[in-house]
N, CA, C and O atoms as a Tinker XYZ file with bonds, in Angstrom:
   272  protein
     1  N     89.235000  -31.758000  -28.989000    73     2
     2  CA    87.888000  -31.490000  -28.533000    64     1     3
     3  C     87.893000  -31.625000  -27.000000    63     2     4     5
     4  O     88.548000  -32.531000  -26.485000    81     3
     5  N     87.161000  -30.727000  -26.226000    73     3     6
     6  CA    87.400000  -30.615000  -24.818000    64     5     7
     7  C     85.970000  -31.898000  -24.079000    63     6     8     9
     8  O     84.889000  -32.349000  -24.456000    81     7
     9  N     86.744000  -31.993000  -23.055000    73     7    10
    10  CA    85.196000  -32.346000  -22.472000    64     9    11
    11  C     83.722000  -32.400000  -22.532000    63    10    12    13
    12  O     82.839000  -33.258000  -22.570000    81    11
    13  N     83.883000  -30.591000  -22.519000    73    11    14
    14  CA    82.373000  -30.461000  -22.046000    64    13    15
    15  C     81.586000  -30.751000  -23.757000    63    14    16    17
    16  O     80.488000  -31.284000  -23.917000    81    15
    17  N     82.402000  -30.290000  -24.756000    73    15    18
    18  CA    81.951000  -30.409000  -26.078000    64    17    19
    19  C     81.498000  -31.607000  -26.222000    63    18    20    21
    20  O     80.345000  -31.866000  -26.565000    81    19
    21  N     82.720000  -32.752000  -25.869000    73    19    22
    22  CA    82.013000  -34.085000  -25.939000    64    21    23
    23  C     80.689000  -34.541000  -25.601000    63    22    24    25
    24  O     79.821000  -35.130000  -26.245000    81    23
    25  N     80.801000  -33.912000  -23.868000    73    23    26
    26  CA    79.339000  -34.076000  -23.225000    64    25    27
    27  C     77.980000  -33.697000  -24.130000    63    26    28    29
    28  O     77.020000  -34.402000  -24.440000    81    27
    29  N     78.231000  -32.558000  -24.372000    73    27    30
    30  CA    77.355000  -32.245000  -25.159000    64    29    31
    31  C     76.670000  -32.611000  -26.770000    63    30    32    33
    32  O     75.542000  -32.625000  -27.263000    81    31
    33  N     77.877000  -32.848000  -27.164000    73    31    34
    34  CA    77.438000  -33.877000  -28.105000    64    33    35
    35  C     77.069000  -35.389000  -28.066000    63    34    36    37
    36  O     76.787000  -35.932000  -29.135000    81    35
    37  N     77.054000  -36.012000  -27.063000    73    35    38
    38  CA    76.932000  -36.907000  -26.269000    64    37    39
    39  C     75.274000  -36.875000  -26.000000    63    38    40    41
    40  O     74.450000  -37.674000  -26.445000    81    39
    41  N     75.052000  -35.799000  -25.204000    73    39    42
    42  CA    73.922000  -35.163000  -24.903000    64    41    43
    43  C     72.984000  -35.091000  -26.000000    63    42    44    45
    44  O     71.907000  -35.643000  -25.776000    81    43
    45  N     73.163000  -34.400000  -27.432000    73    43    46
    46  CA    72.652000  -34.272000  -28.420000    64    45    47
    47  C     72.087000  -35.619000  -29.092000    63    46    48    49
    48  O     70.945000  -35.741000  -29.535000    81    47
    49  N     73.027000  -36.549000  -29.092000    73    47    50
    50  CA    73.326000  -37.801000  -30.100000    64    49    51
    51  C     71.923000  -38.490000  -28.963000    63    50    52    53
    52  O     70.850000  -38.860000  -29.440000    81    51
    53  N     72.215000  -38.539000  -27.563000    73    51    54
    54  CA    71.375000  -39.367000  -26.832000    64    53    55
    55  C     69.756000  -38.694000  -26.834000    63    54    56    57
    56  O     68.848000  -39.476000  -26.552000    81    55
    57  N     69.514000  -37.702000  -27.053000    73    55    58
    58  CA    68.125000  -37.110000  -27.300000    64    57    59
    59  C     67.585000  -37.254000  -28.633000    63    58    60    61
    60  O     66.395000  -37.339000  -28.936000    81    59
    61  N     68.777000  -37.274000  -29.538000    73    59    62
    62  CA    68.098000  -37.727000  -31.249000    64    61    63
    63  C     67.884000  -39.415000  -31.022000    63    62    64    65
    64  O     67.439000  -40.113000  -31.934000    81    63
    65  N     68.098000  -39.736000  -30.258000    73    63    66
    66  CA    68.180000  -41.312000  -30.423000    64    65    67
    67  C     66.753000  -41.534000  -29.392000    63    66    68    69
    68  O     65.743000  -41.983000  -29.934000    81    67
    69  N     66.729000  -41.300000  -28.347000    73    67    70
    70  CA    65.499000  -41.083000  -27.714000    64    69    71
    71  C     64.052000  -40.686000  -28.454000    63    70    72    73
    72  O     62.964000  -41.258000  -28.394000    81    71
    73  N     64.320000  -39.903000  -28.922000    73    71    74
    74  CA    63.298000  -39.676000  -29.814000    64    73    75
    75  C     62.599000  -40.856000  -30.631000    63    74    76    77
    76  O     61.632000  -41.609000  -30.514000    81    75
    77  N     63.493000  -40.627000  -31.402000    73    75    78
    78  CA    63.244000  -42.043000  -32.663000    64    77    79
    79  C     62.666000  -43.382000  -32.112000    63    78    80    81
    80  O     61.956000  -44.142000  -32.770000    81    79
    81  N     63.065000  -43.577000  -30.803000    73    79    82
    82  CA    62.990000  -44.512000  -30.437000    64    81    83
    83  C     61.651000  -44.302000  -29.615000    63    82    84    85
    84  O     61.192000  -45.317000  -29.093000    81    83
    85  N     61.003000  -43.172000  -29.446000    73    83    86
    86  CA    59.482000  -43.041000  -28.897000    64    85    87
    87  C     58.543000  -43.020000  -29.922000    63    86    88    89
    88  O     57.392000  -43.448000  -29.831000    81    87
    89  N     59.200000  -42.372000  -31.172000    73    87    90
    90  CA    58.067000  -42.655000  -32.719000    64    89    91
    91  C     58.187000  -44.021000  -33.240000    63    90    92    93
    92  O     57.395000  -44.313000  -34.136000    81    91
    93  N     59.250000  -45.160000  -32.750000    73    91    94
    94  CA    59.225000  -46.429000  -33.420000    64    93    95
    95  C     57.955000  -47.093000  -32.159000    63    94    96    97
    96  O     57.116000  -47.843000  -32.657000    81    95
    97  N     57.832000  -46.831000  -30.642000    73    95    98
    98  CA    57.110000  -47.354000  -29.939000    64    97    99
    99  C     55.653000  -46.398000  -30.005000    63    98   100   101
   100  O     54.652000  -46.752000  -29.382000    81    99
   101  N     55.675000  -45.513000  -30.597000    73    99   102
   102  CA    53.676000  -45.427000  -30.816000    64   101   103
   103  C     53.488000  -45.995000  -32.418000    63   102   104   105
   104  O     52.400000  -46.109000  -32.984000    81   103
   105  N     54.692000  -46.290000  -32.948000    73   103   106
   106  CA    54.020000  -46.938000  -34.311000    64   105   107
   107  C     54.074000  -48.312000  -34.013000    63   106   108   109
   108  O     53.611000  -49.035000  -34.896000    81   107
   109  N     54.599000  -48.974000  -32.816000    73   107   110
   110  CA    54.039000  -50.009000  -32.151000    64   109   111
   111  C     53.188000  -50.355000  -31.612000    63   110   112   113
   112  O     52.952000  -51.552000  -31.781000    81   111
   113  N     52.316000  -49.652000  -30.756000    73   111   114
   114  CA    51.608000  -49.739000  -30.679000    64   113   115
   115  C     50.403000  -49.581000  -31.862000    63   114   116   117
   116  O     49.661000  -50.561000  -31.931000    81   115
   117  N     50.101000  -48.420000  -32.845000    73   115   118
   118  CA    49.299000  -48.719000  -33.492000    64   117   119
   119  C     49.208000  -50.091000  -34.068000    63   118   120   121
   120  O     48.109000  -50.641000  -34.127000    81   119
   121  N     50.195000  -50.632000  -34.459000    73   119   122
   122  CA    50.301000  -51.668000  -35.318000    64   121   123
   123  C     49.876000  -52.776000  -34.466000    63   122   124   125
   124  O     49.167000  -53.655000  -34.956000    81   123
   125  N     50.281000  -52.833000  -33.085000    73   123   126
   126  CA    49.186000  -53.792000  -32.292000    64   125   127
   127  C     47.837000  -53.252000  -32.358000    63   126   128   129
   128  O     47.117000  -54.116000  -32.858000    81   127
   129  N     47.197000  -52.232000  -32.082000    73   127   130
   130  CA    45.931000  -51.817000  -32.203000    64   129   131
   131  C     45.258000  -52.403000  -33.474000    63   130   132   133
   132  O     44.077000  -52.751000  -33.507000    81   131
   133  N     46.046000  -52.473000  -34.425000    73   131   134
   134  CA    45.262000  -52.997000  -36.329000    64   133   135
   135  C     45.262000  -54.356000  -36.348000    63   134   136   137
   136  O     44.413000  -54.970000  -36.994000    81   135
   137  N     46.410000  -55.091000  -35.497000    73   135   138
   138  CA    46.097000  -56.002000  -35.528000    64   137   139
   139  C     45.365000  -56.868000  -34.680000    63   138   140   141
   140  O     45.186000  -58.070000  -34.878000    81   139
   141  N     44.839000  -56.018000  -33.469000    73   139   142
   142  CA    44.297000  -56.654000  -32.979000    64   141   143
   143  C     42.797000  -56.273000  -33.416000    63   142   144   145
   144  O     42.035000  -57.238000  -33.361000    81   143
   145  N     42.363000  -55.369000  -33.733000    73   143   146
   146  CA    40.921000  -55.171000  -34.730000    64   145   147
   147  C     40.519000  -56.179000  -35.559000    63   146   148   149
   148  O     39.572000  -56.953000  -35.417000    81   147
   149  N     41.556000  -56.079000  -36.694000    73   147   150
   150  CA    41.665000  -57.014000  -37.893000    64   149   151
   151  C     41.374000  -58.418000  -37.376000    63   150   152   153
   152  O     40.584000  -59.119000  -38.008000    81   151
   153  N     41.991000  -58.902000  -36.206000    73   151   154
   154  CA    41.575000  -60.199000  -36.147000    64   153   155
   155  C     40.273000  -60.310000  -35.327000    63   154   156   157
   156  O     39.653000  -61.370000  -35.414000    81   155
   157  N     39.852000  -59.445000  -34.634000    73   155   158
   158  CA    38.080000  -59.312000  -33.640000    64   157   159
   159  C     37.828000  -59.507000  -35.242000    63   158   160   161
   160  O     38.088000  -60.670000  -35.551000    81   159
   161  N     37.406000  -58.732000  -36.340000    73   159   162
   162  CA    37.233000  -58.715000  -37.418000    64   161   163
   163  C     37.053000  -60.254000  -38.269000    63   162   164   165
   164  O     36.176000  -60.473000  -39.105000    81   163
   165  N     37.832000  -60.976000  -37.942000    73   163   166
   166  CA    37.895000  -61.882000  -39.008000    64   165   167
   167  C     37.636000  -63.110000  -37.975000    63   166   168   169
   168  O     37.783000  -64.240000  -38.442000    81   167
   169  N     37.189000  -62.960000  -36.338000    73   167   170
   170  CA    36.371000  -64.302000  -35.304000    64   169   171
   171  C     35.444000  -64.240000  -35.886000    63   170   172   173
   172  O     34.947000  -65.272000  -36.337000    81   171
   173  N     34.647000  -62.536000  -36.170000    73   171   174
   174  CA    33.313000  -62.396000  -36.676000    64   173   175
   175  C     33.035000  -63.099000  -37.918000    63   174   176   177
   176  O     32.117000  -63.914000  -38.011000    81   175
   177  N     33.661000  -62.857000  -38.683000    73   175   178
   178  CA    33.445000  -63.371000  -40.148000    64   177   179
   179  C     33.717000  -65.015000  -39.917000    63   178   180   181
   180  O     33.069000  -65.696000  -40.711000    81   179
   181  N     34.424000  -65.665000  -39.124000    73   179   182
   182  CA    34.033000  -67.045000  -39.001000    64   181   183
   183  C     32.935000  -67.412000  -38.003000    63   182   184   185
   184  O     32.696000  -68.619000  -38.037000    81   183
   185  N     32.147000  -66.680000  -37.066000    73   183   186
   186  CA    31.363000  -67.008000  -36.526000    64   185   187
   187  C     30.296000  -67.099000  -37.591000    63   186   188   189
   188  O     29.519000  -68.054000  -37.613000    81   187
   189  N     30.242000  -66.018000  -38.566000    73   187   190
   190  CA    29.270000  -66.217000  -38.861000    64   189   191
   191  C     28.934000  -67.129000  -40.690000    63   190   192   193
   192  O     28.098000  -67.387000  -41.556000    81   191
   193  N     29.880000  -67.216000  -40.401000    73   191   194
   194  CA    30.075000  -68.146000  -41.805000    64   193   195
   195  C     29.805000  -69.802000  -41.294000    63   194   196   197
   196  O     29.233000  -70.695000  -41.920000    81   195
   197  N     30.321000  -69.840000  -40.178000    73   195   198
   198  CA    29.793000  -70.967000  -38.694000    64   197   199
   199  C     28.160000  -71.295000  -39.187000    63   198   200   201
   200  O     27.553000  -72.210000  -39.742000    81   199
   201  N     27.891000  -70.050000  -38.662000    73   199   202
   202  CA    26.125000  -70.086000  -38.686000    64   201   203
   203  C     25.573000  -70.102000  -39.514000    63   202   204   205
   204  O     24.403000  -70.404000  -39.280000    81   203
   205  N     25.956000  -69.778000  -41.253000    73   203   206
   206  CA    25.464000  -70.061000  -42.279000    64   205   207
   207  C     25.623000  -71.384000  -42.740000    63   206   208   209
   208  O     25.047000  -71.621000  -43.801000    81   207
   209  N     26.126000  -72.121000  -42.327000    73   207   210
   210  CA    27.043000  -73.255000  -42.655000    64   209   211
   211  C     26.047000  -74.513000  -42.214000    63   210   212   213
   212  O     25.796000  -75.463000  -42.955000    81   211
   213  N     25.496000  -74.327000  -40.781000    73   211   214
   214  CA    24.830000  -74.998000  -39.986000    64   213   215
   215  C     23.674000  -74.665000  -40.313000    63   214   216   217
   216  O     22.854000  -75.582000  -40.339000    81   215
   217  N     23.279000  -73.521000  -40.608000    73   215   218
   218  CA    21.438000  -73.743000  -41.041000    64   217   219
   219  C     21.853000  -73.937000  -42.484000    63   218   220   221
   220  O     20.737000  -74.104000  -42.974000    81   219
   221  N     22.932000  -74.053000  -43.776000    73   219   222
   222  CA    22.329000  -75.114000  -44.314000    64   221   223
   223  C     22.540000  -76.192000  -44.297000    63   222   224   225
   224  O     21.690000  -76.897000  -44.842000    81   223
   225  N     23.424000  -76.696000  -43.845000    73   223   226
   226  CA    23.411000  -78.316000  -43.118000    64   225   227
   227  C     21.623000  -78.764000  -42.618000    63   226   228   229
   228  O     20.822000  -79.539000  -43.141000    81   227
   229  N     21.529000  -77.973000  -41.533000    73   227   230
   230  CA    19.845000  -78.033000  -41.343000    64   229   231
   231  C     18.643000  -78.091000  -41.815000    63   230   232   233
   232  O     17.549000  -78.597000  -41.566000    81   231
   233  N     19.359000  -77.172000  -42.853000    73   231   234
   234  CA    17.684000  -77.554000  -43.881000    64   233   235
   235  C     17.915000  -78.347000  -44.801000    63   234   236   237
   236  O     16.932000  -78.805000  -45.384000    81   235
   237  N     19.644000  -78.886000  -45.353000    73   235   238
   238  CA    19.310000  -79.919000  -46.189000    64   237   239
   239  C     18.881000  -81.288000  -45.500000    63   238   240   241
   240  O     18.310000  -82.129000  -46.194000    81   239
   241  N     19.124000  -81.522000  -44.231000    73   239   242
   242  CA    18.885000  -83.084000  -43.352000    64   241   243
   243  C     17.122000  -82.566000  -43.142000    63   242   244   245
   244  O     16.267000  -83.448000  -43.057000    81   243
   245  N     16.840000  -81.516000  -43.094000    73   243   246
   246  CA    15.023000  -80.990000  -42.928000    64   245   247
   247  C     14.693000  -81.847000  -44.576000    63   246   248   249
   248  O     13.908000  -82.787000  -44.447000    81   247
   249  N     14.976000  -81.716000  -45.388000    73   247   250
   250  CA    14.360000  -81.880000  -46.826000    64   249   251
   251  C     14.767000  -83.261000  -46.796000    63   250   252   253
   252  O     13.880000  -84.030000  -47.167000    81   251
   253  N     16.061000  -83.893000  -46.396000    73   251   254
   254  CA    16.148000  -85.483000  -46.469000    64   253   255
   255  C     15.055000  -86.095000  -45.747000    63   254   256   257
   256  O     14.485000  -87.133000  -46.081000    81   255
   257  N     14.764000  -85.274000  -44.585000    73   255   258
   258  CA    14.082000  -86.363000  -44.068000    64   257   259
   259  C     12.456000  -86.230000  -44.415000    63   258   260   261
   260  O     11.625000  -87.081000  -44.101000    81   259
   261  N     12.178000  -85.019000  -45.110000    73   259   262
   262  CA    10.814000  -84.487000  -45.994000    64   261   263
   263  C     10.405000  -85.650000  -47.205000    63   262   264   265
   264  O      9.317000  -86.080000  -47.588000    81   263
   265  N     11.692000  -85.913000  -47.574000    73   263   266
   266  CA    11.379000  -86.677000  -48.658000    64   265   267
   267  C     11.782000  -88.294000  -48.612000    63   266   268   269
   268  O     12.212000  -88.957000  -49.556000    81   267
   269  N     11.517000  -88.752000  -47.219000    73   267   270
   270  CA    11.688000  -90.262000  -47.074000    64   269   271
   271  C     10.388000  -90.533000  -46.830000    63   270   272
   272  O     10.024000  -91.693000  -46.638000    81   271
């Protein structure tokens, strides 16, 4: 096999590999994008499970002290 053949297959091998390696980094990124949703997603759901939590804490110490 001569040179330039090598080169060129050389050439070939390094552009199939390039590639692959730009579809493994935007499916990196999506996968940071989901996970960073998913968790904004699930501060919310403890904020507000937070706040349900505390008004009833609140109204049961409201009724303790209703009924002393």
């Amino acid at each position: 096999m001569d040179q330039e053949t090598r080169v060129a297959l050389l050439e070939q091998s390094y552009k199939q590999v390039e590639a692959r390696i730009d579809k493994i980094e935007v499916k990196l990124d999506d996968l940071k994008d989901d996970m960073n949703s998913g968790q904004k997603s699930l501060i919310k759901t403890v904020y507000v499970t937070m706040a349900a939590m505390t008004t009833v804490i609140i109204s049961a110490i409201g009724v303790m002290i209703s009924m002393t």
